[in-house]
N, C-alpha and C positions, 0 to 999 in steps of 0.2 A: 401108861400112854406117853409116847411122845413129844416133846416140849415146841409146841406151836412156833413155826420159823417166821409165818406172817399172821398179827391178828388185830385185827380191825375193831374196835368198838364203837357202837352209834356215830359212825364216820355221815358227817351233813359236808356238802361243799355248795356254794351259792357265788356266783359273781355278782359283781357290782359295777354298774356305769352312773358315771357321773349324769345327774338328771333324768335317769329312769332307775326306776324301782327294781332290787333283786332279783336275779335272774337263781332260780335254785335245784340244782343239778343232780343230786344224791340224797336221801335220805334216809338218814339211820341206818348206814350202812355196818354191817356186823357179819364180821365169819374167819374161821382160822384156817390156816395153811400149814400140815405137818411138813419135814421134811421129806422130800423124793415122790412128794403128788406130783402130778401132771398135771394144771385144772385150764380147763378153755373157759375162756368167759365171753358170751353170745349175747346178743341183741340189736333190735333193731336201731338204725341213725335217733340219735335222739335220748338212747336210752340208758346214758350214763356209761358204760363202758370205758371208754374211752380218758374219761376223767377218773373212774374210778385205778384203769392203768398207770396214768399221771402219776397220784399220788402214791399207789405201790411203788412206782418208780422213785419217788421224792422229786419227779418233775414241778409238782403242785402238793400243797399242804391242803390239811380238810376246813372247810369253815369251824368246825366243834366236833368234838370226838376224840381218836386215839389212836394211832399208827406205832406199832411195837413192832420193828423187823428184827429177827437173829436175838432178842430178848435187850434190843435198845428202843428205849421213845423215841420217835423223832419229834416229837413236838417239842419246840422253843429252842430248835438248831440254827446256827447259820449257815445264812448262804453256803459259805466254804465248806461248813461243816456237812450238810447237804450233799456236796462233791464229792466231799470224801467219798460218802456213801456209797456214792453212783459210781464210784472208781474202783473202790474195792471189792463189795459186796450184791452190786448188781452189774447182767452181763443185759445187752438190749441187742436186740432183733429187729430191725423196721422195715415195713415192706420197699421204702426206697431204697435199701441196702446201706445209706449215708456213707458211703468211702470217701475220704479224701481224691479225687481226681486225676492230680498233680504226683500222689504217691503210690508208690509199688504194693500188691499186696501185702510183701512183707513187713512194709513201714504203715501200713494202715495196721495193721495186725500187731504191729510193736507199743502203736502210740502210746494205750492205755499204759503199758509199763514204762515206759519214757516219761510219761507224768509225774508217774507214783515215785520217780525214784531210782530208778534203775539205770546199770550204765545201757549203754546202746549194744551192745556187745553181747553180754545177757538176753537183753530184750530180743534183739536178733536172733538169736540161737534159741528160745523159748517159742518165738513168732514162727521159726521156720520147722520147730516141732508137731506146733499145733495146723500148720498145713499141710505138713505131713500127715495128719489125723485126716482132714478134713478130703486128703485125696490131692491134695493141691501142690502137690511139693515144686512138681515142675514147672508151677506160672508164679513164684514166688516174686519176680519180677517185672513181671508184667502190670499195668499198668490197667484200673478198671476198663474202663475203654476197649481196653483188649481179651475181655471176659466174657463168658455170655451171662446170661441174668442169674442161671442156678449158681456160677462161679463164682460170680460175685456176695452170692445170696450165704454161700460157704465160706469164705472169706470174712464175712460180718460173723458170720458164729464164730469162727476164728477168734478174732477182736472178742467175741462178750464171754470168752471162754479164758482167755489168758491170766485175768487177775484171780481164777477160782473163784469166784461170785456166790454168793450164799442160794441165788437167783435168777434164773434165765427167765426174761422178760421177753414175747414175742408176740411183737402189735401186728398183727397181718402181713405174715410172714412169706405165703405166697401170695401174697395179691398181684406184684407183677410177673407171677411166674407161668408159663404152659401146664396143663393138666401133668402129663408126665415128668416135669421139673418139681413140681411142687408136693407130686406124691414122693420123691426123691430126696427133700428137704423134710418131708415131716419124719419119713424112716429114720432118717439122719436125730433130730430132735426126737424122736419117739428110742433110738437107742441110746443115745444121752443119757435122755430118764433110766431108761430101763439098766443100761450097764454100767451109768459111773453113778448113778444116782441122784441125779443132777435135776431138782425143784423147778416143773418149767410152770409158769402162768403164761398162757397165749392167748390172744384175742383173735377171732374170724365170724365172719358170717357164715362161716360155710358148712355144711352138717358134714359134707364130705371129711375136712378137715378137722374137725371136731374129733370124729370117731380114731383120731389119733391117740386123746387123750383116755383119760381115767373117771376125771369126775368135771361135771359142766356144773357152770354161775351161769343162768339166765337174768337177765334184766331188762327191765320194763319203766319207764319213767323213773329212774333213777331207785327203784327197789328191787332187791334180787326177790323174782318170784317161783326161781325154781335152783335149789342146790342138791345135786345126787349123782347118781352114776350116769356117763354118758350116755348108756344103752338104755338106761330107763325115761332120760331127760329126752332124746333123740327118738324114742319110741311115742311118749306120750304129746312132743310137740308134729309126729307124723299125724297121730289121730285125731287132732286137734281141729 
């Protein structure tokens, strides 16, 4: 069996405000992630998702437990080293598209390598490879603004594609998109997986979207109460 790319053990997270009592968000979270799963992770506001995405991301650390991505702990990293993380080995997907503004496709699409290290030159010719992929070659230049939402929406997988990521991270990924822009982006993500092999964890509400992946994480007050095949998770929450 295959050596587990993400696994979680009795992962608790809990905030804390000054002059109120723990606020406590996840518990005892536990499950692995092989390479080149697809897993959607579903539930309703409230029910932990969101924070459980966090810390796969290394956005947020667990109150107690154990976060092992790619066969490193991340517990007791710093900050920087955190970055790293997020730089080389995960790629993020957000449904605001997060572009830079101010920058060209291209140079949104280069950043991440312009961080790590790279001349600009490089980065450029890798950036304009990957919108080449992406269908985009000819708005390399253009400026968000000048995109419609699926352009844009391709453009960011661009970005979380370039540094080869252990991980494609996708927080509601069409949430600002049209019915048929968004079944456009999950093909897109759904051949990823399927032809370069590419580990995606996505997050949505939407059963529609769901049925993109492979296998669903339900959760419910911060415990997964349902992990299995989409078709059987999506069947048994119809009947419900």
């Amino acid at each position: 069996m295959p050596q587990s790319l993400i696994r979680l053990s009795d992962v608790h997270k809990q905030y804390e405000t000054v002059g109120a009592p723990p606020v406590p968000v996840l518990h005892g979270i536990s499950l692995d992630i092989l390479p080149g799963e697809f897993v959607c992770l579903m539930g309703q506001s409230g029910s932990g998702k969101s924070t459980l995405m966090n810390i796969l991301g290394c956005l947020d650390i667990p109150t107690r437990g154990q976060y092992v991505l790619d066969g490193q702990s991340v517990a007791g990293l710093s900050p920087d080293e955190l970055a790293g993380i997020r730089n080389r080995r995960l790629g993020f997907v957000f449904q605001g598209f997060n572009l830079l503004k101010r920058m060209t496709a291209l140079d949104n699409v280069a950043l991440p390598m312009i961080y790590s290290g790279l001349s600009r030159d490089e980065a450029s010719r890798v950036a304009r490879d990957k919108l080449g992929m992406m269908g985009l070659a000819a708005f390399a230049d253009r400026l968000p603004n000048q995109l419609s939402g699926g352009q844009q929406q391709r453009v960011a997988i661009a970005r979380a594609l370039v540094m080869s990521p252990a991980v494609l991270l996708a927080d509601e990924p069409t949430g600002n998109l049209d019915t048929a822009t968004s079944e456009e982006i999950m093909r897109l993500i759904q051949g990823l997986n399927r032809d370069d092999s590419i580990t995606v964890v996505l997050v949505t509400h939407e059963q529609d979207i769901a049925r993109y992946g492979k296998r669903l994480i339900r959760l419910k007050d911060g415990h997964i109460i349902f992990d299995g095949s989409v078709t059987q998770g999506l069947s048994e929450r119809g009947a419900a």
